[in-house]
KEKOL-845315 format. One line per 2 residues: number of its first residue (from 1); for each residue x negated, y, z of C-alpha. Coordinates in pm, whole numbers, plus 50000, padded with zeros to 5 digits. Layout:
NUM = X Y Z ~ ...
This chain:
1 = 50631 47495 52601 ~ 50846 47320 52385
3 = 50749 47301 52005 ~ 51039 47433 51777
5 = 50934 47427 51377 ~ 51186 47574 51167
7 = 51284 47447 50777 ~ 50990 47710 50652
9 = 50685 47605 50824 ~ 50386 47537 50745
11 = 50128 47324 50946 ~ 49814 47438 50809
13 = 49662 47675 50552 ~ 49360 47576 50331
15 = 49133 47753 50388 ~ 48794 47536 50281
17 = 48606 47723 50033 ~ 48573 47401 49812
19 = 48906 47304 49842 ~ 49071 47688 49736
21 = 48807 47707 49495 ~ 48902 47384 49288
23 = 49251 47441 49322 ~ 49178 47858 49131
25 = 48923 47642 48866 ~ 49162 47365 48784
27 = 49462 47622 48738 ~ 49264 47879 48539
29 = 49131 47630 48307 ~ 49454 47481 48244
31 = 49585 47855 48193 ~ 49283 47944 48004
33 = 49320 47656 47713 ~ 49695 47727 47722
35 = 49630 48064 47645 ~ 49337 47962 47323
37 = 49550 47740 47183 ~ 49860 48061 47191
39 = 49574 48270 47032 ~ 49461 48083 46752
41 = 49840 47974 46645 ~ 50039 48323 46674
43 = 49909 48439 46319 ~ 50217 48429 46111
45 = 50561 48688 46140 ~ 50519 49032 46140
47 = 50306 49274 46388 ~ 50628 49302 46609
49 = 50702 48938 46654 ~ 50340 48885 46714
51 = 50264 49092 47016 ~ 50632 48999 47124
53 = 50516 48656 47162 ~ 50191 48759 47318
55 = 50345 48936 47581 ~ 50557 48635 47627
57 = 50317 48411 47638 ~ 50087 48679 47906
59 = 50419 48680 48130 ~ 50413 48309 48167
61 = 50071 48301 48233 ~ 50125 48518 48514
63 = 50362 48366 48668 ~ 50229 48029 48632
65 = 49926 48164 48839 ~ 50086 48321 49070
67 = 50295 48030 49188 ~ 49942 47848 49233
69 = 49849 48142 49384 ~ 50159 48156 49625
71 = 50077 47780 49720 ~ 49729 47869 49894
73 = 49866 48172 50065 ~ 49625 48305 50328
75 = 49364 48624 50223 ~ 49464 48433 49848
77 = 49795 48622 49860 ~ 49674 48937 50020
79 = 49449 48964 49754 ~ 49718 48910 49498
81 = 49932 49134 49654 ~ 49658 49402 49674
83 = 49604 49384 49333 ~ 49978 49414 49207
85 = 49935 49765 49402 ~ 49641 49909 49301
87 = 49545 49726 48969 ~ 49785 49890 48737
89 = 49486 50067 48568 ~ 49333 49701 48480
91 = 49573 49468 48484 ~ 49854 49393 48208
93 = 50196 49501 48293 ~ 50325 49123 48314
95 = 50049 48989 48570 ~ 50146 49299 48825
97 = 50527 49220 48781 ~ 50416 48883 48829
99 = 50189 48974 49117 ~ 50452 49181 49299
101 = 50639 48852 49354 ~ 50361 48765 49628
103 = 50530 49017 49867 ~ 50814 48697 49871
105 = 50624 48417 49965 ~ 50537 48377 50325
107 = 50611 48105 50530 ~ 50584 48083 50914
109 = 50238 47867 51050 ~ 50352 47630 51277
111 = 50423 47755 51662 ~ 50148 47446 51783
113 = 49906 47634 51537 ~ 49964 47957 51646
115 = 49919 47828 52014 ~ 49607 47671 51946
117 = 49445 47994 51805 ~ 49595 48196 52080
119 = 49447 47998 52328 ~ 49100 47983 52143
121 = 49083 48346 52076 ~ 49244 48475 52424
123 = 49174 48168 52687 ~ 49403 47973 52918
125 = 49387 48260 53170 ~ 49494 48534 52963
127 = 49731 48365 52806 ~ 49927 48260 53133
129 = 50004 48616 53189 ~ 50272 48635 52859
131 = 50574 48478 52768 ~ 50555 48441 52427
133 = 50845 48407 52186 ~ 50762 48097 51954
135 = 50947 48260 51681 ~ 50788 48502 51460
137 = 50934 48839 51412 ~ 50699 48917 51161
139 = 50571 48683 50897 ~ 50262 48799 50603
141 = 49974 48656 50431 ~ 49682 48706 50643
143 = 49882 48671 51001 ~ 50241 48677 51172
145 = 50369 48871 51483 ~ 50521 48726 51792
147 = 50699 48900 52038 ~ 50640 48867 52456
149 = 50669 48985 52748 ~ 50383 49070 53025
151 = 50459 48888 53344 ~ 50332 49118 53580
153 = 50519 49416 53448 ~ 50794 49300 53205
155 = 50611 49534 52915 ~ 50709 49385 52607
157 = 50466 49326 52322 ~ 50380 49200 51981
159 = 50113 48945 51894 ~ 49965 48986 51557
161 = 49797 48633 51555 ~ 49538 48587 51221
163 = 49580 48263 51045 ~ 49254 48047 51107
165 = 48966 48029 50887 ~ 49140 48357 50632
167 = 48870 48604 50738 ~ 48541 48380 50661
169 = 48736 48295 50299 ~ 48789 48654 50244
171 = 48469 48660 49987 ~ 48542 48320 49849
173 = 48881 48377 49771 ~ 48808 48727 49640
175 = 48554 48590 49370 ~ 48809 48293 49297
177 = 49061 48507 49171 ~ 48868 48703 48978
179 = 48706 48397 48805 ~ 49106 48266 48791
181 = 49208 48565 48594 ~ 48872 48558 48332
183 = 48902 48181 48256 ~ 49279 48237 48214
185 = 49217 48551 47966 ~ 49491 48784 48169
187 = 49250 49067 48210 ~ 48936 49222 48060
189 = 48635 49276 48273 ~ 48416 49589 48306
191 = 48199 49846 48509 ~ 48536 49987 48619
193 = 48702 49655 48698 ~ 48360 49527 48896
195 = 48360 49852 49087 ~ 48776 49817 49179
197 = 48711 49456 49276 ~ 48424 49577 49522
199 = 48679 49808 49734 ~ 48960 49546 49731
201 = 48697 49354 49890 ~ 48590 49625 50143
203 = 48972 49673 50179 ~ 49054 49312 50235
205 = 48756 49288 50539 ~ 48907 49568 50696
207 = 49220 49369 50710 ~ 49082 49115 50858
209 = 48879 49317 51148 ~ 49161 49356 51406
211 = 48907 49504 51651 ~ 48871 49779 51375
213 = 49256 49829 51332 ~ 49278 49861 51705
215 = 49039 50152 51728 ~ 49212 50298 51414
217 = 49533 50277 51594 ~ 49418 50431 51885
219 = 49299 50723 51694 ~ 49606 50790 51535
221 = 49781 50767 51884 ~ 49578 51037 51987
223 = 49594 51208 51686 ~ 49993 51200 51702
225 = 50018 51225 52078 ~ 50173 51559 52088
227 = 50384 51521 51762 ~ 50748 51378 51896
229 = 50857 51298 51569 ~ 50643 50969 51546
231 = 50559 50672 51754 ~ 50226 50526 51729
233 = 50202 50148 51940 ~ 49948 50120 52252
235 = 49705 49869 52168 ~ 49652 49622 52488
237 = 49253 49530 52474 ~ 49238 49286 52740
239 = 49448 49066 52522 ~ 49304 49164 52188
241 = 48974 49063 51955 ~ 48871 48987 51642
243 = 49146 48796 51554 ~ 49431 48890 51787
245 = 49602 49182 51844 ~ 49785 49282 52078
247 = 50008 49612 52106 ~ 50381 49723 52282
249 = 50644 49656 52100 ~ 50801 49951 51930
251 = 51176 49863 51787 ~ 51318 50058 51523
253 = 51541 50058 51233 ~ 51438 49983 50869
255 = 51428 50289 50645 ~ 51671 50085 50379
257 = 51888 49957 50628 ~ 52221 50137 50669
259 = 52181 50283 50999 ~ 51901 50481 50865
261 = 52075 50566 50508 ~ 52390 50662 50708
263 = 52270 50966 50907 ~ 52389 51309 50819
265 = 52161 51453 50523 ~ 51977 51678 50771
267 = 51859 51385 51026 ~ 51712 51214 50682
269 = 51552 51565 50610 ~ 51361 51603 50919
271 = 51268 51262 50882 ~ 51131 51296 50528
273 = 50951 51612 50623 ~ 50773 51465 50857
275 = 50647 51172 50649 ~ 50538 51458 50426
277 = 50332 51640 50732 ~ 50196 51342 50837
279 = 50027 51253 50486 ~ 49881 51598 50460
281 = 49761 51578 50811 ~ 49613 51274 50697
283 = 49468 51421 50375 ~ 49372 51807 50477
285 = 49282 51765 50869 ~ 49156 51434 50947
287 = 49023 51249 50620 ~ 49184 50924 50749
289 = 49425 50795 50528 ~ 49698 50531 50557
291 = 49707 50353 50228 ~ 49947 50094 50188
293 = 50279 50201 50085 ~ 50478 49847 50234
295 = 50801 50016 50409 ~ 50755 49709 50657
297 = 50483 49934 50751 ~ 50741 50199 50943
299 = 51016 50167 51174 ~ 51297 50431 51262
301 = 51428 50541 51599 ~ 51697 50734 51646
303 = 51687 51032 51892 ~ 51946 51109 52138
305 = 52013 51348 52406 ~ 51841 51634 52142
307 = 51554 51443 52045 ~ 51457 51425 51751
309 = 51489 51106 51520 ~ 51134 50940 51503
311 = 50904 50730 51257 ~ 50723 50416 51392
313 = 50410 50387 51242 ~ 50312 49959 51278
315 = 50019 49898 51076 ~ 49673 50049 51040
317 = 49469 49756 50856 ~ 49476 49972 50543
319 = 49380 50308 50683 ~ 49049 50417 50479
321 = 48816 50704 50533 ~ 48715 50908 50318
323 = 48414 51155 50241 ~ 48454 51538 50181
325 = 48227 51489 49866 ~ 48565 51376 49736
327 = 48858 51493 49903 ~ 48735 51817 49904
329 = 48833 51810 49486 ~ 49145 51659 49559
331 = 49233 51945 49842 ~ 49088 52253 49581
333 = 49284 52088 49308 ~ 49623 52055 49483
335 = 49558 52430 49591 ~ 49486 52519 49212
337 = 49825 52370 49127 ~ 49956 52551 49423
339 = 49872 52868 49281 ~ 49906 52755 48886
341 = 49552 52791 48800 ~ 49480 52561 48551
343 = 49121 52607 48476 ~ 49066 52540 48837
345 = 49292 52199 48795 ~ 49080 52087 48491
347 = 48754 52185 48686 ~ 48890 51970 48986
349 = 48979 51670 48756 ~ 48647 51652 48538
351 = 48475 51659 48927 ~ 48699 51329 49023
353 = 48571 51205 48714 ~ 48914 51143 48536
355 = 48883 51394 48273 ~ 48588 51439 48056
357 = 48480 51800 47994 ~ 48391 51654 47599
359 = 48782 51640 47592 ~ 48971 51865 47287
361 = 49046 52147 47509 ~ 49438 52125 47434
363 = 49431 51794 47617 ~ 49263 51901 47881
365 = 49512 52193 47892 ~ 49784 51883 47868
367 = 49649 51657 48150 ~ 49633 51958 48363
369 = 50009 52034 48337 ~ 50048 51731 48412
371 = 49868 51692 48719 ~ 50029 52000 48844
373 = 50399 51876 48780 ~ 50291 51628 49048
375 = 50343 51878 49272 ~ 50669 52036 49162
377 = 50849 51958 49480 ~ 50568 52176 49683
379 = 50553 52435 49450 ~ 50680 52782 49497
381 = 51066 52911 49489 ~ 50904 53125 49177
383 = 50835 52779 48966 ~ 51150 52659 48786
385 = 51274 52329 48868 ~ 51550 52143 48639
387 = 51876 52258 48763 ~ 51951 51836 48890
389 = 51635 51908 49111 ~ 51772 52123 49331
391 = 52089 52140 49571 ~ 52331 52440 49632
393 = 52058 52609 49865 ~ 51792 52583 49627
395 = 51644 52269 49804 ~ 51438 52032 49651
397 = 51657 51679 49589 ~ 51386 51457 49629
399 = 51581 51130 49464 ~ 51751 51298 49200
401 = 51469 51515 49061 ~ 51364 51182 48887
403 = 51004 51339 48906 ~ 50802 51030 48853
405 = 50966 50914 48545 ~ 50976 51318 48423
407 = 50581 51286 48476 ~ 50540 50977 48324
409 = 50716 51066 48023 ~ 50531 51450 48010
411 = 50226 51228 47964 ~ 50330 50933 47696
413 = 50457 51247 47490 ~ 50115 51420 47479
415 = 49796 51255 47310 ~ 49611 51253 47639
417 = 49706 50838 47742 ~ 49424 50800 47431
419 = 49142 51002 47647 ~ 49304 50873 47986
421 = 48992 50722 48189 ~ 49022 50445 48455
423 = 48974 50710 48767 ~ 48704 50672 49076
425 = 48870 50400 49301 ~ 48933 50637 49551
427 = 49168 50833 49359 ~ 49327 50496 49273
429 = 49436 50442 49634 ~ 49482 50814 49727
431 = 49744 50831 49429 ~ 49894 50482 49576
433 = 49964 50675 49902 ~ 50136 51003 49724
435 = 50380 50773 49517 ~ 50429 50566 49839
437 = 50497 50906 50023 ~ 50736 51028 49791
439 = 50908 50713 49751 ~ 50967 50687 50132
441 = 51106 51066 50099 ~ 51321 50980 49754
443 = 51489 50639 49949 ~ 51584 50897 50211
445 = 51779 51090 49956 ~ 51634 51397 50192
447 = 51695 51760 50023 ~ 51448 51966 50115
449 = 51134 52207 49972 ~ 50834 52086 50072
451 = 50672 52449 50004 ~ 50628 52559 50308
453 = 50499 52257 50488 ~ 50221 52229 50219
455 = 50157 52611 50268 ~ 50060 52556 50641
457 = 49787 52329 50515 ~ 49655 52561 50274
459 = 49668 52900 50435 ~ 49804 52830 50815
461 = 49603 52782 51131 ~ 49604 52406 51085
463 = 49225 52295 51237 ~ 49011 52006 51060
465 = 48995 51722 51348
């Protein structure tokens, strides 16, 4: 085959333990004295300009180490990226703004690299039976996808080929940036911070185990088997592993492209629905959940011939399981809100270990209306909803009920952000999934009450898998 390398390339990624860790030491110790001398000079104006100039200063921190970040890529910006997700509760508002910029810097590995891996990881006899498209579809941090085409049957598939050496630096890389981010000063560490860092590394080693993410996927295809209104890929094992994997390609539409955001406002209904069945499947029935939010993660196909449109479900690296001991809490809590029992909410909350039962019990009162406003768009017809919330047919208007920023400010008006405690991690990446969920349902601008669906769950027939 012939070689093509296109203008954003890269020939290798360093991945030597030595070499990634110097790089993280050299550019938090330069951040690190940058940030002392800042500190022991910003003594003079008032309180105002002072932590003006902090923040400042903490932005250009940030993004000064995340450009060196950005420059190792590999499992260095999957961790970064991870982090800008989940570490809201630990990080400063200016290194997760800076962190989100992550999600925009991946380059391409050079085709003659990915070759060399393929052949490594699959064999010369395997790989004779594809046709492999040298150019990526698909570029991220930890791997990139390329598109074939089975000789013996013309099936067409995607190749999601790791980058060599990222999974053995996964632990290296992980304690690097956590040692980046104390010598620069950018974030206090803790208990709470130690145990957060733990499950981004359990997190990060499942994205790395593709054998793992195959049997994941697998289960979700049988899972969804019967359900038309999703597609789940079939993985191929006989040209999968470790580090390769290897499923049929499943096209689709992007949810923000404007095929998608041009169907009638019923088609984007059904489709939202269904995104909101699927995540209580997830959380009621089969403990399983999918919890990264990407929207690269999901494809749209559009139904013809009365079929219904249908969601393409790509990635399954982030699924995590999770253990009755705590999701039955969440499920007793979301059925206390359900029903507007707020002792029962509190009670569910001080079991998940983000309230405190010491608490005044006005706040405790307080954080329980809030958690149950979470759940204004599957509430009852009974529970009133700001008149902009709802359509002409008393439907829920899932973009223009504003509900996240309504929440947020219910709870920066109460006193309860001074007894707010850093949640189990768990909950950190459970709540990650509802906003992600509700996002996906708000871009669709669907209008629709998502009572009933939520009802089935609680009271229906629904089995536990």
């Amino acid at each position: 085959m012939t070689i093509k390398k296109t203008p954003d390339t890269v020939s290798r990624i360093k991945t030597g333990s030595f070499e990634r860790r110097l790089s993280l030491t050299r550019a938090g110790l330069f951040a690190g004295t940058r940030m002392a001398s800042h500190m022991a000079t910003n003594w003079f104006g008032s309180r105002e300009t002072r932590d003006e100039r902090h923040r400042e200063m903490l932005s250009k921190q940030a993004r000064y180490l995340v450009k060196e970040l950005g420059d190792l890529k590999g499992s260095v910006v999957k961790i970064g990226q991870v982090m800008a997700l989940y570490g809201e509760h630990f990080l400063p508002p200016e290194v997760t703004e800076a962190l989100h910029t992550l999600e925009d810097q991946t380059s391409a590995l050079d085709w003659s690299v990915i070759e060399k891996t393929l052949r490594a990881e699959l064999g010369e006899e395997r790989l004779a039976q594809l046709d492999i498209e040298e150019e990526p579809i698909g570029t991220a941090s930890l791997a990139q996808v390329h598109r074939a085409r089975c000789r013996a049957n013309g099936l067409e598939v995607c190749l999601k080929v790791q980058y060599p050496g990222v999974a053995k630096a996964v632990d290296s890389d992980l304690d690097s940036v956590a040692q980046l981010l104390r010598v620069a000063r950018v974030v206090s560490f803790g208990p709470d911070f130690d145990e957060w860092l733990e499950e981004v590394r359990a997190m990060m080693h499942r994205e790395v185990d593709y054998e793992m993410e195959a049997r994941t996927t697998e289960s979700f295809r049988q899972k969804l088997s019967g359900d038309s209104r999703f597609v789940v890929p079939r993985v191929l094992p006989e040209f999968s592993n470790a580090r390769v994997m290897t499923s049929t390609y499943e096209p689709g539409h992007s949810l923000t492209s404007s095929t998608v955001q041009g169907l009638s406002l019923e088609r984007r209904s059904a489709l939202g629905q269904a995104a909101l069945s699927l995540f209580l499947s997830e959380l009621f029935l089969w403990g399983e959940i999918q919890t990264d939010p990407n929207f690269g993660n999901y494809r749209i196909r559009l139904g013809d011939d009365g079929q219904p449109d249908q969601i393409v479900l790509l990635d399954f690296g982030a699924v995590q399981r999770y253990d009755d001991t705590f999701l039955n809490p969440v499920r007793e809590m979301i059925q206390a809100s359900y029903e507007r029992d707020l002792d029962a909410v509190i009670k569910g909350g001080i079991t998940l270990r983000f309230m405190d039962q010491s608490w005044p019990e006005d706040i405790l009162k307080r954080f329980g209306e809030v958690c149950m406003a979470v759940l204004e768009p599957l509430s009852p017809d009974s529970i009133e909803k700001p008149e902009y919330a709802v359509n002409e047919q008393g439907q829920y208007r899932w973009k223009q009920s504003d509900l996240p920023n309504r929440v947020a400010r219910q709870a920066t008006r109460s006193a309860i952000s001074r007894y707010f405690r850093i949640p189990p991690r768990e909950f950190i990446f459970l709540n990650r999934k509802l906003v992600g969920v509700y996002t996906f349902i708000a871009v669709l601008c669907a209008e629709f009450d998502g009572e009933p669906i939520l009802r089935r769950y609680l009271y229906g027939d629904l089995k536990r898998a």
